[in-house]
N, C-alpha and C positions, 0 to 999 in steps of 0.2 A: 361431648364437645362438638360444636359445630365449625367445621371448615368449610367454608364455598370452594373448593378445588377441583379440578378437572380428574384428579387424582381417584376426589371421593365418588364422582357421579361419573366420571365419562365412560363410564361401561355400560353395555346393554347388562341385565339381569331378570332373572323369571322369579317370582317365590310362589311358592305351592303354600295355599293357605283352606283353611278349613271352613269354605263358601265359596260359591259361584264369583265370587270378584277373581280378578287378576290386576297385576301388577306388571308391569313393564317400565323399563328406564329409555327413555328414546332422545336420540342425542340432539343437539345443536338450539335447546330453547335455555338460551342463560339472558335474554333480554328481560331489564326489569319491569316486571307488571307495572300497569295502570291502572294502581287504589285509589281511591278519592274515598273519604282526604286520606291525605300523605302519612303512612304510619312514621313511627318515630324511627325504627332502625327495618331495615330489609336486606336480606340477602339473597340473591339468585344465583342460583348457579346452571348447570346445562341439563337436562334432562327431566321428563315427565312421568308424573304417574298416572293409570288410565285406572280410571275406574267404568266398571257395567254389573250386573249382575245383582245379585243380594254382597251388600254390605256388611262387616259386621262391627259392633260396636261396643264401647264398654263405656258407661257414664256415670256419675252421684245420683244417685235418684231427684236432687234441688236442681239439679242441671239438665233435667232430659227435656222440661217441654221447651225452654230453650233452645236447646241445641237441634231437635227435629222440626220448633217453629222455623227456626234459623235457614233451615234446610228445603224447606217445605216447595219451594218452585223448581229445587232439583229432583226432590220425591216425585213431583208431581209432571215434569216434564221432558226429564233425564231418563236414562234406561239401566234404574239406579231405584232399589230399593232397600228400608236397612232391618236388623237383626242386630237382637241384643244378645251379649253373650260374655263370660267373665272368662273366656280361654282367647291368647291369639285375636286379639279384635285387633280388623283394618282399620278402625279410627278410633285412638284414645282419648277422652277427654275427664281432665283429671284435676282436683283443686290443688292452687298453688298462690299457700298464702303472705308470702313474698313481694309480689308484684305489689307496683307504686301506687296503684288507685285500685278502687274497687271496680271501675269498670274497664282494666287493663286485661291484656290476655298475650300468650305467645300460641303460635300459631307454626310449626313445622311439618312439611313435606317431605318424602326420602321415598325413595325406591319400595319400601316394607308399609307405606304404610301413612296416620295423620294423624298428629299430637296437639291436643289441644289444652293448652293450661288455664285458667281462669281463678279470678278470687271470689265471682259472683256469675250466678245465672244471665247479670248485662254484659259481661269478659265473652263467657259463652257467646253469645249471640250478638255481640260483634266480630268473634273470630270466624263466624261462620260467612257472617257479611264478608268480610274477606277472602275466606274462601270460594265463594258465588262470584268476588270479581275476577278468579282466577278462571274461569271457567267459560265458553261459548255464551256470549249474550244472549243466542236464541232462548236460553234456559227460564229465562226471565220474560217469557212471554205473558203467563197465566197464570192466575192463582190455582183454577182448575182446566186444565186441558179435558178438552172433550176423548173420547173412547176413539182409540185405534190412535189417536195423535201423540202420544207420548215416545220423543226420540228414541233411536235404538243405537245410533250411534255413540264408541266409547268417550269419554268425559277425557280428555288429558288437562291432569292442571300441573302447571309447571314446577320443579322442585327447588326448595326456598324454605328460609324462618324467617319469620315475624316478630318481633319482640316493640308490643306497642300499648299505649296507654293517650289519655286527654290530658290537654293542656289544662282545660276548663270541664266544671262541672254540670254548669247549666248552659247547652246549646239548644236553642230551642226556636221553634216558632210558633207565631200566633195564628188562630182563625178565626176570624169576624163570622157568627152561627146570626145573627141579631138584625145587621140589617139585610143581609138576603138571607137564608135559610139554605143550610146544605141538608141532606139524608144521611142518616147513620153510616150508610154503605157508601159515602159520597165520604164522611169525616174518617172512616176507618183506614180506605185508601189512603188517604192524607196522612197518615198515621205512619200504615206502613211503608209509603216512600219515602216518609224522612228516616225511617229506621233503617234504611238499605243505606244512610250516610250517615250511622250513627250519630244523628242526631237525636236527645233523648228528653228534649221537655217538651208537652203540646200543652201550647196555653192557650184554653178553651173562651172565647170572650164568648161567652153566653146571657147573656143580657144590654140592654142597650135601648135605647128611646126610641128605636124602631119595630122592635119587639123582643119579646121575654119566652127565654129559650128552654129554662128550668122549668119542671115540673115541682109544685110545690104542693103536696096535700094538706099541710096545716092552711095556705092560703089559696087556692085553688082560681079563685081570680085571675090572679096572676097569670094563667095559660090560657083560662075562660078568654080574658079580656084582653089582657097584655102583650100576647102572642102572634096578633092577630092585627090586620091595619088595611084599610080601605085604600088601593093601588091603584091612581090614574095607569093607565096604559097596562095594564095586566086583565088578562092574559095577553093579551094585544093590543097594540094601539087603537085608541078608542075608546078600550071599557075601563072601567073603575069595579075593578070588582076584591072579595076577601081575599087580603093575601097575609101569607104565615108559616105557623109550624111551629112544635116544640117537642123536647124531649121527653119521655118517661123515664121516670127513675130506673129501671129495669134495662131501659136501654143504653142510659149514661154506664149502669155498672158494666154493661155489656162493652161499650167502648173502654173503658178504666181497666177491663183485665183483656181486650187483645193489644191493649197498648201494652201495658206489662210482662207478656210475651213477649214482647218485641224489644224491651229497653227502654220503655218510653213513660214517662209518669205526667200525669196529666194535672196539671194544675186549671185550676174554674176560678173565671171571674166570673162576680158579679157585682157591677156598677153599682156604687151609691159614695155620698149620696147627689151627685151628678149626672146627668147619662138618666133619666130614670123617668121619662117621659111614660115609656110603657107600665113601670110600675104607679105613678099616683095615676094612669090612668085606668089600674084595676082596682085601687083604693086610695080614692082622691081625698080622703081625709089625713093621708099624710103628706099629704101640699100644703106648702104655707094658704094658696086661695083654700081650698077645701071643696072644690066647683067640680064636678062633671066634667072630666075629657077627653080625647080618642088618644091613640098610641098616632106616634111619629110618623110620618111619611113621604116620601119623594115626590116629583114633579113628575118625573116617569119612571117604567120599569123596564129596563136598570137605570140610576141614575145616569146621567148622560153631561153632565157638567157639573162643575164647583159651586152649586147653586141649591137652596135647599127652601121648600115654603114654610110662611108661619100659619103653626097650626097652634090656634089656643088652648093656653093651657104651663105648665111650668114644669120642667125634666128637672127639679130639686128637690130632695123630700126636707119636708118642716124638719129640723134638729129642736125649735123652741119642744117639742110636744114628746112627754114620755114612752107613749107609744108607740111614735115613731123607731128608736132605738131599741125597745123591745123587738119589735116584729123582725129589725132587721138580722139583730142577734139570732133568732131562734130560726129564717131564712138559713143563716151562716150554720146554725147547728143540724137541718138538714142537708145540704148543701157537703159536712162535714161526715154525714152516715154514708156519702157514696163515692167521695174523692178521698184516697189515703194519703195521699200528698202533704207532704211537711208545710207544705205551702197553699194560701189560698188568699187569690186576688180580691181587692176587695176595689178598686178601681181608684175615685178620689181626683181623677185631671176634671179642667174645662168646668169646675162649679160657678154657676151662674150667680154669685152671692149677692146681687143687687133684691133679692127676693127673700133674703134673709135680716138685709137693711130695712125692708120694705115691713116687717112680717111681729108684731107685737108679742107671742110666746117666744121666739126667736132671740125678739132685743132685752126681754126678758132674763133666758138663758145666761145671755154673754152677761148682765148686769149682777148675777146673784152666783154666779162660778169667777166672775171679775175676771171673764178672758178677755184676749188680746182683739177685738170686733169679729167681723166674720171671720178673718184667718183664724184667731184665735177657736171659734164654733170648730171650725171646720177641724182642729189640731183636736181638740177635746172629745171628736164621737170618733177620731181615730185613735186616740188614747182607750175608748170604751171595746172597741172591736180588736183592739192588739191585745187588752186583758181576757178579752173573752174569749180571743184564740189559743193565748198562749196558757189561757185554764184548762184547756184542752189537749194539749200539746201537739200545738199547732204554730205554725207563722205567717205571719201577716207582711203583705208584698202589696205595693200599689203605685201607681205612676207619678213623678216628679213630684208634680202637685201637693203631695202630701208633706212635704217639707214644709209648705206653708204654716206658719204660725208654731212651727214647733215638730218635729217628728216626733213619732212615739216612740218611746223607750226599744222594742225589739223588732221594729220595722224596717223592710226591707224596700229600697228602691228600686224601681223600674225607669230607666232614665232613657227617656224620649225626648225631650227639647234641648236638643247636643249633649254634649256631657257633661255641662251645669252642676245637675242635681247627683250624676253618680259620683262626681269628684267630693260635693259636700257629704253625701253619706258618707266615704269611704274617709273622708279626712276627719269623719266623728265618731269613726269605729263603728260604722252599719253598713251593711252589707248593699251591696247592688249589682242589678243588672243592667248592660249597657246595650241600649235598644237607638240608638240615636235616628230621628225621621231622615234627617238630611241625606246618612249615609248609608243604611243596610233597611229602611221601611221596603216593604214588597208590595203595596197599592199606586208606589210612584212608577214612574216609567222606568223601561232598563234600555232606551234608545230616543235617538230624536229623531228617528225616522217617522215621515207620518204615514205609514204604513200599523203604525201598534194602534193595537184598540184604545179607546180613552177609557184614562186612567187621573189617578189622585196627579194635581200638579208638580213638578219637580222629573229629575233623574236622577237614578241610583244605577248607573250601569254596571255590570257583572265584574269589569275591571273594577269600577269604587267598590263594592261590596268586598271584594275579595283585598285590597288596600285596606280596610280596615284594621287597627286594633283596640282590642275592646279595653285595654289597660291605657288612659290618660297617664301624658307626659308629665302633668304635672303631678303627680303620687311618687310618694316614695316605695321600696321596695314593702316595707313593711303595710303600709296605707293598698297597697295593691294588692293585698292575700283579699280584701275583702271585696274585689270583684268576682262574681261568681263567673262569670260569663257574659255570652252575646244573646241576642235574640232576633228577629225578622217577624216583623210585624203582615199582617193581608189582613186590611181591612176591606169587606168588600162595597162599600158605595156602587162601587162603578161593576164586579164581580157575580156574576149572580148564576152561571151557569158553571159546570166543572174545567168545562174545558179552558173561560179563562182562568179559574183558580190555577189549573197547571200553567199555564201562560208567564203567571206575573210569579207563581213561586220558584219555577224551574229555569234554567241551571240555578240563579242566584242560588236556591237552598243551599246547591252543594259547595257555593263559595261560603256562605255561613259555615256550613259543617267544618269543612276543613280550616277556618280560620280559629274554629272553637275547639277544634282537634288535634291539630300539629303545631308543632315546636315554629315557634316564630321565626329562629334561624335557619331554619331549612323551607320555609317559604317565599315559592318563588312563582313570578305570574306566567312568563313564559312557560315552565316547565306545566304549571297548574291547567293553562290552556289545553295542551298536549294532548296531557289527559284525559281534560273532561272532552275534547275534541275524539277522542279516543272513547269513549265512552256512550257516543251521542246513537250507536244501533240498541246499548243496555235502555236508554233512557226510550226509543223508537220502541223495543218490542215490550216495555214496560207499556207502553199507549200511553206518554204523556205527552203532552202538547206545548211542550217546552219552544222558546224565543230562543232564536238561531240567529245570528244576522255574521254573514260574511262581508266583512268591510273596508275599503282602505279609507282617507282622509287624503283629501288631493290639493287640498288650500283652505282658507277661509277669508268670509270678504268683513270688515270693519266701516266707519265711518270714515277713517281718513280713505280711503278709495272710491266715494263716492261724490259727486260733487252737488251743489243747492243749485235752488231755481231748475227743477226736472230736469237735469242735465243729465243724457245719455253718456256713459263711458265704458271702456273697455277696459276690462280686468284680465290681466295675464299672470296666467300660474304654472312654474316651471313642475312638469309634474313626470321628470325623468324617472327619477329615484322611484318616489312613489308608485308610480306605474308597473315596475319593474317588473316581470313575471307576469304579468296580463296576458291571457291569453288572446288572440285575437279573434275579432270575430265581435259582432254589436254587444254594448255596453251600456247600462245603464246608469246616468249622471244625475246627482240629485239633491238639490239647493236647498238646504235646511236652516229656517230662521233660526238666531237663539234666543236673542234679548234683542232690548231695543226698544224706541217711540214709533220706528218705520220701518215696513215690509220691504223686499225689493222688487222690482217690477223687472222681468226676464225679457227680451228677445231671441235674444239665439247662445248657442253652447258650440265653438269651434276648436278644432284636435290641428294643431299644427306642427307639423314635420319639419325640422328646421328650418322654418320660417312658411314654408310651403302649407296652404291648406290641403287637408288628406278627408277632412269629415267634417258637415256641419248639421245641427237642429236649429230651424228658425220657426219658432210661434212665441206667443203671447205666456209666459208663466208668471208667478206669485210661489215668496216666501216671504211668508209673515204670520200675524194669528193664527190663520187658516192658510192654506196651501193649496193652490189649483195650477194644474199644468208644470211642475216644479222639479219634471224627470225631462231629460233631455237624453236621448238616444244616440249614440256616436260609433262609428265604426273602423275597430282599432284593426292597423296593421298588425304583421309580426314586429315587434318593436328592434331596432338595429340597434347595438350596443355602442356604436358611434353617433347615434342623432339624439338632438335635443328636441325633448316633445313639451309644448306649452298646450296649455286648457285657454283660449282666450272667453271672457263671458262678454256680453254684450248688452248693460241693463240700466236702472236709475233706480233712487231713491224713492220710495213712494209717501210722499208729502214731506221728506225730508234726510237729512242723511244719517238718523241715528238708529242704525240697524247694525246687527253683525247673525253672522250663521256660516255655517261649512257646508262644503260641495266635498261629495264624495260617491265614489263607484261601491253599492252594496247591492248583493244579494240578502234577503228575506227567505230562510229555510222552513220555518214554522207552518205546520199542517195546517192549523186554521185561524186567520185572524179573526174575521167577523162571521 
């Protein structure tokens, strides 16, 4: 029986145990931990236990690589090694088939000792995630510490149960491999930092119109040709030279089982029959033209705007022709020798069917199956691929789009264009996942500072992401069992180095995680901030390059405050409140367009002290499309808690008054933008 009482823990205590570990109860830590995400129940109470030495341990044999992958950065950088052993072990972990999910786990701490329960080798190894967040962030520096660097000092982690489980079963994110190309050791990382937020689907988009990421040895083309795409500005501005990459089967299995160490099951797309520029460009005979033509490619390297050339040629393959749906079946059946995943994407958004209108086996097709035009084509070769998976036993997942003309009998949505399509699957008894762009994509922005790299258009900031929930209002309780979860899309257009990948997936991931993990009533954004505020040396010594931004919001200017006919005015914004706790000392002021026909054109940024000027910036700035000069520098007093401090701005409308944006004091934390 567990009491959190003063009673049970407020004594020091020694136990003499059979290894180099000790144990000690050390008084006064009953503050509760900072988990991300939020388990379901926790209890802390006062006192630590220290672990050093050789550990010993008792495990299921289906639970150990788990449980020492789980561990593996305190193995390797803690002054903590372990030992297996069936007498007296300092850490139990034990099956307990009880628990409400299979990926649920309880987790307890005491004076003696670390009880770990589980239903499944993923229980395991997110109790362990748990326990690494109880522990010094420096631990979580390296996969491998170099020689002599392995800490020596003892581990205390705080004494406390755990008793937790997921809301949802598929949390997950995506990574665009297709249009830039990451390295195995590049997607592995990726991997294993969503596994430290017990996040557990990685949806691999590996194929795409820019290139073709699968190795296929029945068609070998396919990486010969498809993989591969002639890149103005690569390697550098200037040259046009091969740019690419793909995977080998050997290395996919290789990413599929350290992902499954980890908790993490990997679901593969592969686009068709949309998206598929790189494939008829390895085998143009299943393009409705049937013509010769290169793989996809951007204007520059990395894409650098929402703008993309025409290169000739058609990203849809023929449906009129029987080979076509051959080749791609038997694709799906290798594809299905190296992903064990119940699931496999098969894509289906963004089909160009004007080229299926166009295309005589095609009108053929619809006329002698008597489908519904091209939606109808398009419903019928996913009726073929949902039969062919589930002869397998297998399931077939793909984005909105696929509702078009009919969904197939045990198909799964992926619902990216709001929640449209996941409300009609789940209102027709099919399962979906709710990926919406607007609200939780990871290619949009997560600020409107223009300080962030550019990115896909839009904002998703860390507060919207973490606002979400992936159960639509309009479902009933029973129509709502068939949302599986959430997902977070990075698509990389604009991504092509790791370091932005960290950029645009971090923190967001962890407001996914925990929105796909904890109980909806006990999430809260305040408290969620805290945390992951708490958390930002784990995320530092992990080396990710995660988006920081320390903000307030001190007004915003509209149209009704500006006036026509280039009329300079003056905008005053009482910015007491807001200010409040500033320290003093200069400050950075910074005008951010949002919408609009008109930019605004700046002269000066003034700090007024009850009426009195104390600071002013006078030059020439711009907020609008682009931004030039749009930080204003001011130099704040100690603020008196009797005086009223106005922002006055001093600017006009530029070619008119339909602008709005926000003026606000931020700090930018992020180690590297550009």
């Amino acid at each position: 029986m567990w009491l959190a009482s003063k009673s049970n823990f407020g004594q020091v205590s020694f136990v003499k145990l059979p290894s180099l570990f000790f144990a000690a109860l050390v008084l006064g830590l009953s503050a509760e931990p900072e988990i991300v995400p939020k388990p379901q129940l926790l209890v802390a109470a006062e006192g630590a236990l220290s672990l050093q030495g050789v550990v010993t341990y008792a495990c299921p044999p289906s639970f150990d690589e788990s449980f020492r992958c789980g561990l593996q950065r305190l193995l390797t950088n803690g002054p903590v090694s372990l030992a297996k052993t069936a007498e007296n072990p300092l850490i139990e972990v034990r099956e307990r088939a009880d628990l409400p999910s299979e990926e649920g786990y309880s987790l307890e701490v005491t004076p003696r000792g670390i009880q770990i329960a589980a239903k499944s080798p993923r229980g395991v190894y997110y109790a362990t995630q748990s326990l690494m967040q109880l522990m010094p962030a420096s631990l979580m520096a390296r996969a491998i510490a170099p020689p002599g660097e392995k800490g020596s000092e003892p581990i205390s982690i705080p004494v406390l149960k755990i008793e937790d489980s997921p809301r949802f079963p598929w949390r997950g994110l995506m990574l665009d491999s297709s249009r830039h190309f990451q390295t195995v050791a590049e997607v592995k990382r990726f991997i294993d930092l969503m596994s430290i937020y017990k996040l557990n689907v990685f949806h691999w988009h590996l194929t795409d119109g820019h290139g073709w990421r699968f190795e296929s040895r029945k068609y070998p083309e396919l990486t010969n040709k498809g993989a591969w795409r002639m890149q103005p500005g690569y390697p550098v501005p200037g040259k046009t030279e091969r740019y690419g990459g793909f995977y080998t089967q050997e290395q996919m299995k290789e990413v599929v089982r350290f992902a499954a160490a980890r908790g993490v099951t990997v679901v593969p797309e592969i686009e068709m029959p949309g998206h598929c520029f790189a494939f008829v460009a390895a085998y143009p005979e299943l393009g409705c033209p049937g013509k010769p033509q290169e793989t996809d490619r951007f204007f520059t390297y990395p894409a650098d705007a929402q703008r993309f050339p025409k290169v000739e040629g058609t990203d849809v393959l023929c449906l009129g022709k029987d080979r076509t749906v051959q080749v791609c079946k038997e694709i799906l059946d290798e594809v299905m020798e190296i992903f064990p995943s119940p699931f496999i994407h098969v894509g289906g958004d963004e089909v160009n069917k004007s080229h299926w209108k166009n295309c005589k086996v095609c009108q053929e097709r619809i006329k002698a199956r008597k489908l519904d035009g091209e939606d109808g084509l398009q419903s019928w070769f996913m009726q073929e691929l949902d039969h062919h998976l589930v002869s397998r036993g297998r399931r077939l997942i793909g984005w909105d789009e696929i509702l078009e003309g009919g969904l197939a009998e045990n198909a799964t949505v992926m619902s990216w264009q709001g929640e449209k399509g996941g409300i009609h699957a789940a209102k027709t008894g099919h399962d979906a996942v709710m990926s919406p762009s607007n609200r939780i994509y990871l290619d949009h922005g997560q600020s409107e500072n223009p300080l962030e790299p550019a990115h896909w258009p839009g904002t998703n900031s860390l507060a919207q992401v973490y606002a979400y929930d992936p159960v639509p209002a309009a479902l009933t309780p029973e129509e709502a069992r068939h949302i599986l979860g959430l997902q977070g899309n990075l698509w990389t257009v604009f991504t092509h180095e790791e370091w932005l990948l960290d950029l645009q997936t971090w923190p967001r991931a962890a407001a996914i995680a925990e929105v796909g993990w904890s109980a909806k009533e006990g999430r809260d954004w305040d408290h969620f901030l805290g945390r992951l505020r708490a958390h930002r040396p784990r995320l530092d010594a992990l080396g990710i390059n995660y988006w920081w931004e320390e903000s307030r919001e001190f007004g915003r200017w509209t149209p009704a405050a500006l006036k026509p006919g280039q009329e300079v005015v003056d905008m005053d914004f009482d910015i007491t409140a807001s200010a409040s706790g500033l320290r003093p000392g200069k400050q950075s002021i910074t005008f951010t367009y949002t919408k609009g026909a008109h930019g605004l054109s700046l002269q000066s940024a003034t700090l007024l002290e009850n009426g009195r000027e104390i600071s002013s910036d006078k030059h020439d700035g711009f907020a609008g499309s682009k931004h030039t000069g749009n930080t204003y520098t001011l130099d704040f007093p100690t603020l008196r808690p009797d005086a009223k401090y106005v922002l006055r701005i001093r600017g006009l409308g530029d070619g008119g008054t339909d602008s709005y944006g926000l003026i606000g004091q931020s700090a930018v934390e992020t180690k590297r933008l550009r």
